[in-house]
MMTF fields as JSON, N, C-alpha, C and O atoms, coordinates in Angstrom:
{
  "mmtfVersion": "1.0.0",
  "mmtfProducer": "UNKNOWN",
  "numBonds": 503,
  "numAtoms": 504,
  "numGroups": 126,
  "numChains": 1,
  "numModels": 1,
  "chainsPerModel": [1],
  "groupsPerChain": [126],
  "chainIdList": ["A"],
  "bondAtomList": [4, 2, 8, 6, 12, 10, 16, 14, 20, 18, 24, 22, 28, 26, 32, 30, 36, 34, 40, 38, 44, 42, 48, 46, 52, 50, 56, 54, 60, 58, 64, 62, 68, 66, 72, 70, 76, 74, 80, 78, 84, 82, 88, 86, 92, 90, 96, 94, 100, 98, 104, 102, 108, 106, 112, 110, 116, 114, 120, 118, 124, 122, 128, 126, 132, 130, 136, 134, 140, 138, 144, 142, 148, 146, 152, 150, 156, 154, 160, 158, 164, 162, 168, 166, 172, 170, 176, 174, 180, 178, 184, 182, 188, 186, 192, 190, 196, 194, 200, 198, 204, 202, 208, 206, 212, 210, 216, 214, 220, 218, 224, 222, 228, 226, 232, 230, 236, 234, 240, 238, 244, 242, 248, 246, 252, 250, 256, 254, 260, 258, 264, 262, 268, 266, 272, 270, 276, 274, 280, 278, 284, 282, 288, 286, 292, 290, 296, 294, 300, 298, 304, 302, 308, 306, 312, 310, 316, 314, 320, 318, 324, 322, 328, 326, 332, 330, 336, 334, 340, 338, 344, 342, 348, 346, 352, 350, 356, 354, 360, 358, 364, 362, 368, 366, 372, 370, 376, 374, 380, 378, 384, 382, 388, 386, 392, 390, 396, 394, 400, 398, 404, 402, 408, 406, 412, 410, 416, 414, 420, 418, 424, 422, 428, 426, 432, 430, 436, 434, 440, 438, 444, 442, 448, 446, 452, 450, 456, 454, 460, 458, 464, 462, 468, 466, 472, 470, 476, 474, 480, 478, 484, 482, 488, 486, 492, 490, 496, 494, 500, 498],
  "bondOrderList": [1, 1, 1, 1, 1, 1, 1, 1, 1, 1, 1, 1, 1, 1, 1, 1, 1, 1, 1, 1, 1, 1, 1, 1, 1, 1, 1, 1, 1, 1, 1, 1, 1, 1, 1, 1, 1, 1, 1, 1, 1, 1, 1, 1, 1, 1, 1, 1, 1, 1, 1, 1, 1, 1, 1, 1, 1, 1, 1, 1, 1, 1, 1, 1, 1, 1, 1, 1, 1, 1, 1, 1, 1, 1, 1, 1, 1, 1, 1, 1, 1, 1, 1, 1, 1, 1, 1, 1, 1, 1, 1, 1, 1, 1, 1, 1, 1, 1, 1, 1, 1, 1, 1, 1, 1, 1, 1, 1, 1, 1, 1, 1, 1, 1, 1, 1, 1, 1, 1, 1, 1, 1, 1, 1, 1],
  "groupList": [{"groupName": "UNK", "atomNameList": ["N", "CA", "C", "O"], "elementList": ["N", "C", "C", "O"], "formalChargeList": [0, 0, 0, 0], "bondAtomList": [1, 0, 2, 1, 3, 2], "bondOrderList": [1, 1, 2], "singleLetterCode": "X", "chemCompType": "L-PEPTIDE LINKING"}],
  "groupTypeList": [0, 0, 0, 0, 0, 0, 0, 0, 0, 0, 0, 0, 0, 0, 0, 0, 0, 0, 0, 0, 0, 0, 0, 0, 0, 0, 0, 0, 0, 0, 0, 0, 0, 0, 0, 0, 0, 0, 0, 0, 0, 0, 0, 0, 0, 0, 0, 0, 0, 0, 0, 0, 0, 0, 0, 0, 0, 0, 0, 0, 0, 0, 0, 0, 0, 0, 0, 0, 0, 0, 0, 0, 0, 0, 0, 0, 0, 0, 0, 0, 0, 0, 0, 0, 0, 0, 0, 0, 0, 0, 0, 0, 0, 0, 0, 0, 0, 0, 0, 0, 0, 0, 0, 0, 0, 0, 0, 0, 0, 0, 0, 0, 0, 0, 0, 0, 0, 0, 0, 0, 0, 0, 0, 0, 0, 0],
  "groupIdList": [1, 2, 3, 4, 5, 6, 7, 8, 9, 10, 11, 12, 13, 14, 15, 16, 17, 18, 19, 20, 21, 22, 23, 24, 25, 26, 27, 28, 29, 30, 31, 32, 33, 34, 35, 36, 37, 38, 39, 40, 41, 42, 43, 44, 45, 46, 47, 48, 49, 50, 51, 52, 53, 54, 55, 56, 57, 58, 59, 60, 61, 62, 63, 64, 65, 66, 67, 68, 69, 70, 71, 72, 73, 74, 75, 76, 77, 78, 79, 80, 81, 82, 83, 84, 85, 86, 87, 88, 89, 90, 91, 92, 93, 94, 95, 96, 97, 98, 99, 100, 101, 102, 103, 104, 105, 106, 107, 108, 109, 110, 111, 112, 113, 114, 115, 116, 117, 118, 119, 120, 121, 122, 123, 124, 125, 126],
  "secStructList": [7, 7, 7, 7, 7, 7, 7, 3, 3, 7, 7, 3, 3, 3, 3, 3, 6, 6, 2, 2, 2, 2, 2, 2, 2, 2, 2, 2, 2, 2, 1, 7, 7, 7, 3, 3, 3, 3, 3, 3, 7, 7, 7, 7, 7, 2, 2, 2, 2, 2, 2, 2, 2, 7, 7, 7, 1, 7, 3, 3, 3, 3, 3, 3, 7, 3, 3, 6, 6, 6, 2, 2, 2, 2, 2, 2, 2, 2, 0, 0, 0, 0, 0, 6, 6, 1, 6, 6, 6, 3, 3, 3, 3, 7, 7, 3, 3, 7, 1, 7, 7, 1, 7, 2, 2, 2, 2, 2, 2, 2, 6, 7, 7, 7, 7, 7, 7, 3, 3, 6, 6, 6, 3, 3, 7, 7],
  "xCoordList": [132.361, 131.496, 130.928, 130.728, 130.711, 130.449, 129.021, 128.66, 128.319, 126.843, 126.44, 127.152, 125.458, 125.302, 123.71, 122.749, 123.655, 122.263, 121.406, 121.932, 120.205, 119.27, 118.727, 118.492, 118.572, 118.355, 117.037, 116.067, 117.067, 115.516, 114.584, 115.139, 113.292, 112.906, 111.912, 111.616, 111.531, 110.947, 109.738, 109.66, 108.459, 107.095, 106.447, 106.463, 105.867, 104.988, 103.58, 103.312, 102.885, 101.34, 101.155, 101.795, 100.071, 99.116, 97.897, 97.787, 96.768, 95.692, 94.799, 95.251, 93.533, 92.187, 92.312, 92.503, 92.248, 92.132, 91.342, 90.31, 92.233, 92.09, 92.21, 91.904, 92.641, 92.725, 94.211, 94.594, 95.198, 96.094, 96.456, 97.306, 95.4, 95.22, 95.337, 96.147, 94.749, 94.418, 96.195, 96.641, 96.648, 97.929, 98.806, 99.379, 98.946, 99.41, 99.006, 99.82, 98.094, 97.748, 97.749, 97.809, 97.665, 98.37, 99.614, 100.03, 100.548, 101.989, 102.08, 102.321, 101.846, 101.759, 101.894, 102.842, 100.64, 100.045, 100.812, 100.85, 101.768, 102.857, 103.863, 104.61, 104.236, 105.886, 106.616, 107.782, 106.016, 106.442, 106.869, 107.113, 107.026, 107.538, 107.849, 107.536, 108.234, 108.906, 108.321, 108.435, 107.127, 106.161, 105.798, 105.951, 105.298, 105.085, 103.849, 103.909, 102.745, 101.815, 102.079, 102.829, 101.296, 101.324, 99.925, 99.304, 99.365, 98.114, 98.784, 99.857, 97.905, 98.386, 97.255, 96.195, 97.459, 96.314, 97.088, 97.956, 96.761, 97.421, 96.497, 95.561, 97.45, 97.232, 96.449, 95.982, 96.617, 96.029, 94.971, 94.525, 94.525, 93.017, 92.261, 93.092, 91.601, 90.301, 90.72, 90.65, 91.15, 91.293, 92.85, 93.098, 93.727, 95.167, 94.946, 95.233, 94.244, 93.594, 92.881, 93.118, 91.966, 91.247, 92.287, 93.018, 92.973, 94.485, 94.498, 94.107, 94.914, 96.389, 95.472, 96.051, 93.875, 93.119, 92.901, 92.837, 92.759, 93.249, 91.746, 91.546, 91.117, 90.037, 89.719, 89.259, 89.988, 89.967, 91.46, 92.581, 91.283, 92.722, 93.29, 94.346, 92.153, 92.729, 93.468, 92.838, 94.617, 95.296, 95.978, 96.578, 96.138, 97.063, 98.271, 98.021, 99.718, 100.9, 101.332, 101.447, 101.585, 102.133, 103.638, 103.6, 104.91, 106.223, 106.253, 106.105, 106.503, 107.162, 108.603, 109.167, 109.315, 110.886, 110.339, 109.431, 111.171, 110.578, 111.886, 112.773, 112.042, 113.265, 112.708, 111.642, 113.763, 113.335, 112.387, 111.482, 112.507, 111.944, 110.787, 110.108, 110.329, 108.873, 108.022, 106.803, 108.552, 108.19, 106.332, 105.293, 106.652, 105.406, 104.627, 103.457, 104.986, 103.699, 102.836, 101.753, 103.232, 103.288, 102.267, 101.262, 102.715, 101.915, 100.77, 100.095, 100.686, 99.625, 98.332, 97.199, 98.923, 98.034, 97.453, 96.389, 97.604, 97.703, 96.627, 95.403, 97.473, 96.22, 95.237, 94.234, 94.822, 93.901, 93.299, 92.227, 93.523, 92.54, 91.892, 90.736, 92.799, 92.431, 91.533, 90.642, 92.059, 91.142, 92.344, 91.802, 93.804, 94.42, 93.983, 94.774, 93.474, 93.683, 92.696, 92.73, 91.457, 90.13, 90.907, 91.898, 90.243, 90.315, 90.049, 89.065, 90.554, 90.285, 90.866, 90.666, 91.457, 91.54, 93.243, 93.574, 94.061, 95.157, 96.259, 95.918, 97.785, 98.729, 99.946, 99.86, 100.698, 101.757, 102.958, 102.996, 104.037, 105.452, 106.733, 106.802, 107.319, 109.03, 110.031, 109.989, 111.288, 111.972, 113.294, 113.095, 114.414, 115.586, 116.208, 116.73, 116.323, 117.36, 118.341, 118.438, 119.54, 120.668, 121.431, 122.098, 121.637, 122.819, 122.644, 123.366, 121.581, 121.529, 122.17, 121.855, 123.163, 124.019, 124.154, 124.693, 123.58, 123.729, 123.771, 123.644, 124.01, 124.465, 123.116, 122.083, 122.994, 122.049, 121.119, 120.117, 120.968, 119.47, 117.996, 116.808, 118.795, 118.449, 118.239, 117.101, 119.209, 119.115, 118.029, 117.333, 117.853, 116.504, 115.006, 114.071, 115.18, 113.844, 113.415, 112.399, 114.559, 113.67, 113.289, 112.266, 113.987, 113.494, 112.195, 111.692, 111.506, 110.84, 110.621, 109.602, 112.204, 113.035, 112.869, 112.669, 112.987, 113.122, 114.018, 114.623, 114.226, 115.592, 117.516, 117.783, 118.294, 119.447, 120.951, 121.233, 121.671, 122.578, 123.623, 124.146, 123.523, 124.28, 125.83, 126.127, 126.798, 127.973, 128.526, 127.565, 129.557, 129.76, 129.663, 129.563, 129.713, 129.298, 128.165, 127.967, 126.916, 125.584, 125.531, 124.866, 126.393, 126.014, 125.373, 125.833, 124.18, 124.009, 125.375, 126.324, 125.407, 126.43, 125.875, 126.147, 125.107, 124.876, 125.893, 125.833],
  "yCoordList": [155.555, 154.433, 153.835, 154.534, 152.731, 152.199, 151.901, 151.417, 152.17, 151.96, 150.318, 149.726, 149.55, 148.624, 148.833, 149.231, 148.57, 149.072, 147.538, 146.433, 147.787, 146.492, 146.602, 147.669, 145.533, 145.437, 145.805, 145.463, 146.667, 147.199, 146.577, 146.283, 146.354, 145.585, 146.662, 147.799, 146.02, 146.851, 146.232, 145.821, 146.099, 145.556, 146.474, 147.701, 145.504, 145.924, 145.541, 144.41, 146.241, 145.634, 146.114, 146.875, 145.35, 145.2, 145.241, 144.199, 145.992, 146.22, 146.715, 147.271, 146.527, 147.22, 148.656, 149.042, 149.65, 150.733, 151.369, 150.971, 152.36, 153.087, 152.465, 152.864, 151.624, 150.654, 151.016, 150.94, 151.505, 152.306, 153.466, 153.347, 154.563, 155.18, 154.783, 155.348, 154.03, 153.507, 152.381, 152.087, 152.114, 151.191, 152.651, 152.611, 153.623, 154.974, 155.587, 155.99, 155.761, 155.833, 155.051, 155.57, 153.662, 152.625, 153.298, 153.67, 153.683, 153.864, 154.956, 154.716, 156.189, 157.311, 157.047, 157.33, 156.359, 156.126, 155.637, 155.748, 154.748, 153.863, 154.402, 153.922, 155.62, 156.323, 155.923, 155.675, 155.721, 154.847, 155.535, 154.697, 156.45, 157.483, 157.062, 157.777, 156.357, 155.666, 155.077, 153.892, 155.484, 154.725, 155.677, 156.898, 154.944, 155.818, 154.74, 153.511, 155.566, 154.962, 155.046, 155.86, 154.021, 154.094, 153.738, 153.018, 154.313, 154.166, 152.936, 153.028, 151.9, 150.943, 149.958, 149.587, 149.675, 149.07, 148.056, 148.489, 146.74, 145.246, 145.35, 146.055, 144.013, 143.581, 142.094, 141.606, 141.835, 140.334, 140.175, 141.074, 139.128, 138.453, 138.114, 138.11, 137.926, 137.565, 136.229, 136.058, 135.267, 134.145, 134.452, 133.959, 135.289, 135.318, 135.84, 135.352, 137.185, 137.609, 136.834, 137.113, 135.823, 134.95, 134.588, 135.444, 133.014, 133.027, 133.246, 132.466, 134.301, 135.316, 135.875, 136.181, 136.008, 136.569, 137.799, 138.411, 138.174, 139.858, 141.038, 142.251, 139.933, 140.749, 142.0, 141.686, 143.084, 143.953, 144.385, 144.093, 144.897, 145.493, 147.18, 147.797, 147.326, 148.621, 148.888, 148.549, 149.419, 149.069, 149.839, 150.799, 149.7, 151.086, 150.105, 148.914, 150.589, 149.629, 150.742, 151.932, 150.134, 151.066, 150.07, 148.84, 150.865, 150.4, 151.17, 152.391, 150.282, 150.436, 150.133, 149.286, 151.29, 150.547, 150.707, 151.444, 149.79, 149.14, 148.834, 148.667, 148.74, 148.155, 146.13, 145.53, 145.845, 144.186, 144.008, 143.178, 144.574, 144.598, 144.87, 144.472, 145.814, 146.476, 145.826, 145.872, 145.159, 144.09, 143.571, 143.923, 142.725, 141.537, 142.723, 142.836, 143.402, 144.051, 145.358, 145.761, 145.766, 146.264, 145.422, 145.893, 144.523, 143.846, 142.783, 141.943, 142.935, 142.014, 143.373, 143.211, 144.659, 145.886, 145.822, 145.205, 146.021, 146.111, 144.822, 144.816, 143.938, 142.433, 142.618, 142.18, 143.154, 142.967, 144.044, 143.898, 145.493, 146.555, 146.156, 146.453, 145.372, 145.339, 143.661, 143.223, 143.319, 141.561, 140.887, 140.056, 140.907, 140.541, 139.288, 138.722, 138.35, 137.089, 136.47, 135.246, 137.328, 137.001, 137.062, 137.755, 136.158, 136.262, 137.734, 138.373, 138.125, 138.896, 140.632, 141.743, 140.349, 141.761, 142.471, 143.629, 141.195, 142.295, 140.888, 139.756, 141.494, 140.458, 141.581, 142.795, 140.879, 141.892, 140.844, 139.768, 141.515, 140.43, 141.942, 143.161, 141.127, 141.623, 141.298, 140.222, 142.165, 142.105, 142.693, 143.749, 141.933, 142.891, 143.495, 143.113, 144.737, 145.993, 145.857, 146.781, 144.66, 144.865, 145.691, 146.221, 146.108, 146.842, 148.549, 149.545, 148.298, 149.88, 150.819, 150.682, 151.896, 152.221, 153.554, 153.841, 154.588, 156.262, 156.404, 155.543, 157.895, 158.367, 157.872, 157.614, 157.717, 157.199, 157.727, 157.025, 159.331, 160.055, 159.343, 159.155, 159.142, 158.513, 157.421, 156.973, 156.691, 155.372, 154.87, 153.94, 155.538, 155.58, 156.446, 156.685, 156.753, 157.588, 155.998, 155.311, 155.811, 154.354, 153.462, 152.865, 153.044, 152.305, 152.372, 151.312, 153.746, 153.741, 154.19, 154.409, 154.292, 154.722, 156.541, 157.458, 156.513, 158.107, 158.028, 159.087, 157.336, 157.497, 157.49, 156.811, 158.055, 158.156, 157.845, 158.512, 156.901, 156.396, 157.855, 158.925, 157.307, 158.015, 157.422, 156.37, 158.789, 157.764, 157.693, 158.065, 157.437, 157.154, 158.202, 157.977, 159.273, 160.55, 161.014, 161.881, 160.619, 160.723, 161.977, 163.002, 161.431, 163.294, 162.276, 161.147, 162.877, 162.388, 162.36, 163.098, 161.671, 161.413, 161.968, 161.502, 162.957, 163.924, 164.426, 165.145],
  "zCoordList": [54.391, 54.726, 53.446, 52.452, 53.481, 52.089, 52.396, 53.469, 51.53, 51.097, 50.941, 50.13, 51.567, 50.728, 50.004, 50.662, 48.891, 48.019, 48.103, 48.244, 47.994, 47.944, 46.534, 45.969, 46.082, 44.593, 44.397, 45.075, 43.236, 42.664, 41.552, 40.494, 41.666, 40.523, 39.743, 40.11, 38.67, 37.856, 37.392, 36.234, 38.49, 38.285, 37.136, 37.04, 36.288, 34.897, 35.192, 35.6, 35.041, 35.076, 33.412, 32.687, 33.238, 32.031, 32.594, 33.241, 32.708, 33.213, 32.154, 31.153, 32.352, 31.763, 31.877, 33.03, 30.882, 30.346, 32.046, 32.586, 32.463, 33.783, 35.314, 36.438, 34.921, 36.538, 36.95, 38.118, 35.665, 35.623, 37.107, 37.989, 36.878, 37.891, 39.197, 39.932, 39.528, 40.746, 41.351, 42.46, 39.986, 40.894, 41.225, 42.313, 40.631, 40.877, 41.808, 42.639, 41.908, 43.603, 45.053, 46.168, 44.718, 45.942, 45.735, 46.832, 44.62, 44.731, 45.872, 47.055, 45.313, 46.064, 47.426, 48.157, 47.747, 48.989, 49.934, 51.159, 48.671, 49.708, 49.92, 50.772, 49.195, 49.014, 48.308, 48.617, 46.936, 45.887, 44.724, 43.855, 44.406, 43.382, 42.18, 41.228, 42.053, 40.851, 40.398, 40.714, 39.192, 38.168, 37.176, 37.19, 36.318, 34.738, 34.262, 34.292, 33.827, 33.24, 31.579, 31.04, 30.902, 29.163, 28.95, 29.732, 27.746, 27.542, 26.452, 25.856, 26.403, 25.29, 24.135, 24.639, 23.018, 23.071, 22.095, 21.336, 22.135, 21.814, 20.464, 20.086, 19.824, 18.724, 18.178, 17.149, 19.315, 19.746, 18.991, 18.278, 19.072, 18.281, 19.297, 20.205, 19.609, 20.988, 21.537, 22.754, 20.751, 21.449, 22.303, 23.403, 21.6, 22.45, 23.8, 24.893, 23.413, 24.823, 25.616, 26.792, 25.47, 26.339, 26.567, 27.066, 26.309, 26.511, 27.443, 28.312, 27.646, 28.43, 29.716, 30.758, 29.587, 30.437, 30.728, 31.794, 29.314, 29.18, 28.158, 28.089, 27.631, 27.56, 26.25, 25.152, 26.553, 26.131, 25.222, 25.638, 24.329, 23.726, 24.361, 24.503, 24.543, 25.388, 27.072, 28.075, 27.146, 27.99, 29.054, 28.571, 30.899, 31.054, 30.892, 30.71, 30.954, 30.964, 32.007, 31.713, 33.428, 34.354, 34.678, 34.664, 34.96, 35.053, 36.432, 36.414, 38.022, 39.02, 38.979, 38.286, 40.169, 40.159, 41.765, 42.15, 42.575, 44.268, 44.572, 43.735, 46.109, 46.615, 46.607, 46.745, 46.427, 46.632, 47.945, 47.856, 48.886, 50.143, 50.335, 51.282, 49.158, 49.241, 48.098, 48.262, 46.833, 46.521, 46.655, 46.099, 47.552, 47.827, 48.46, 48.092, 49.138, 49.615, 48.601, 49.024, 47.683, 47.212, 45.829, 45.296, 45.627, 44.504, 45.462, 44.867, 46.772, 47.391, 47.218, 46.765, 47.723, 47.82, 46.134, 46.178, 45.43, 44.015, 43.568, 43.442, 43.422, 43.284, 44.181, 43.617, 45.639, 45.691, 45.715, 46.304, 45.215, 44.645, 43.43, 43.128, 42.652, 40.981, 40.83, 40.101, 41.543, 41.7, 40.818, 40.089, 40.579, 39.213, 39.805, 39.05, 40.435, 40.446, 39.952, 39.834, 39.508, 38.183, 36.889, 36.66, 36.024, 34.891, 33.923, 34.297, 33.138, 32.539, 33.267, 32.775, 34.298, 35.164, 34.796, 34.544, 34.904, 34.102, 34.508, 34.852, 34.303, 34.669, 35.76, 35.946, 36.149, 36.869, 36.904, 37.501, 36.014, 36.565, 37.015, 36.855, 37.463, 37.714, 37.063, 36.465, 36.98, 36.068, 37.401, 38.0, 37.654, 38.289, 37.67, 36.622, 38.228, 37.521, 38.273, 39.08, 38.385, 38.982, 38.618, 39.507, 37.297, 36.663, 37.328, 37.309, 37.768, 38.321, 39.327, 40.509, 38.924, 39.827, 39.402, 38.334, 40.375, 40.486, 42.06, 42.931, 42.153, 43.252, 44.424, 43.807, 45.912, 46.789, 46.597, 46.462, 46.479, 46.241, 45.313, 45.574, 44.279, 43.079, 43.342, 43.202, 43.778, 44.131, 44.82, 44.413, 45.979, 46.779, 46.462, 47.227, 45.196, 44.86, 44.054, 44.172, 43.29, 42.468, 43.264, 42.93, 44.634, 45.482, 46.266, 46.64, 46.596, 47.109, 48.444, 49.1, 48.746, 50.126, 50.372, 49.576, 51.274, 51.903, 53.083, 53.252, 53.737, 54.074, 53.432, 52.44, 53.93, 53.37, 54.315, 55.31, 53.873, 54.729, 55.85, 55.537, 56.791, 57.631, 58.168, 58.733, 57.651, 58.195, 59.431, 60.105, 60.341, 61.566, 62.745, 63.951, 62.151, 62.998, 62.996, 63.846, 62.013, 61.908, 60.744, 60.595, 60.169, 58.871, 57.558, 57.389, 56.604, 55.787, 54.717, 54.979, 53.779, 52.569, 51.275, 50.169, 51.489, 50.113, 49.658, 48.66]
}
């Protein structure tokens, strides 16, 4: 049976130093496995940061991988724990990881998924 895979993206936040935590825990919460926090701190000058709406130089940098599907809801939960839609609170974009291709297990841990395709007789394809 052939698999069809849904494309995975790879949401970045830039957030205020510990707000970090907290998008890691909406993850959890959601069955979201696939994130890595970075402590970070920019180089910017005060006005780039005003700019950009970013404030502080100190930073978490958290990297989600999501199924395309889980997506919007996922960054609506997120924007509105963190307020990203104030000034100064953080930024969040996406990036597609089409090129991405390992066995389904894997495949679906970066997604976010816990289910696993079944083929015509109902046996998993592990």
């Amino acid at each position: 049976m052939e698999t069809a895979f849904e494309p995975i993206k790879l949401i970045v936040y830039i957030v205020n130093r510990n707000d970090g935590q907290l998008i890691e825990e909406i993850c959890t919460r959601s069955g979201i496995y696939g994130h890595l926090m970075l402590r970070g701190r920019g180089t910017a000058d005060n006005s780039t940061l005003t700019l950009l709406g970013l404030g502080e130089t100190e930073k978490d940098i958290v990297f989600v991988t999501v199924a395309r599907s889980r997506m919007d809801e996922l960054m609506q939960k997120v924007s509105a724990k963190l307020e990203l839609d104030k000034p100064g609170r953080g930024i969040a974009f996406s990036i597609p990881l089409s090129s991405v291709a390992s066995q389904f297990n894997t495949y679906a841990a970066l997604a976010g998924k816990t289910d696993t395709p079944k083929d015509d007789k109902g046996a998993n394809n592990d």
